[in-house]
N, C-alpha and C positions, 0 to 999 in steps of 0.2 A: 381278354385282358392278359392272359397265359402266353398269349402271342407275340399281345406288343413287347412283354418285357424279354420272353427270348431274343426280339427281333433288334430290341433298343436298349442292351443292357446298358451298356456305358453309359447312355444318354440317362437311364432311370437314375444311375447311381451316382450320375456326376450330380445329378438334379438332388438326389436327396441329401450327398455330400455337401454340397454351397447351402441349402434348407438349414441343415444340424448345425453348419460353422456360423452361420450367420444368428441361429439363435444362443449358439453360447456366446457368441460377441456381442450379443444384446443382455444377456446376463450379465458377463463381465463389467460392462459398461457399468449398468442398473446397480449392480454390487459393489461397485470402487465410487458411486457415485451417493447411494446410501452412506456407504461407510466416512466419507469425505463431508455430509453435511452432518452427521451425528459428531463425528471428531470436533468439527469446528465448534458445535452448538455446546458439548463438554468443556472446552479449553475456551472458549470466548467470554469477556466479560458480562458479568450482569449489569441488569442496569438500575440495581439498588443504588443508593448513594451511600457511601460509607457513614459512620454517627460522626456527629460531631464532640470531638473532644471536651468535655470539662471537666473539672475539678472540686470536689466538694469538699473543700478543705474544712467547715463544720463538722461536715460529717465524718472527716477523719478524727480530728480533734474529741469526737465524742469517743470514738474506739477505746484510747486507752491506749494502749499495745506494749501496756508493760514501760511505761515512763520514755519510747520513742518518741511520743508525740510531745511536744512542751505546749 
């Protein structure tokens, strides 16, 4: 084994250069790629319905609030 890589250095190390860059370019990828469906999934709407507005104008009239209400 001591042999071949005397005999093939470049060839070993081109080999294990292209290996190393191709796995951080698959990290990078996997990591911009996380980060890209988490961002969306924060900042995207739900799919609650908002409440529907009403008004209990009884129920105001009971308050009181200090002669505001007539």
């Amino acid at each position: 084994m001591w042999k071949f890589f005397k005999k093939h250095s470049e060839l070993a190390l081109t080999g294990l250069t292209v290996l190393f860059l191709a796995i951080i370019v698959a990290y990078f990828v996997w990591g911009i790629t996380v980060l890209v469906i988490d961002l969306n999934r924060a900042l995207g709407r739900g799919t609650v319905p908002p409440p529907p507005v009403s008004f209990d104008l009884k129920g105001a009239a009971a308050l009181d609030l200090k002669g505001l209400v007539k």
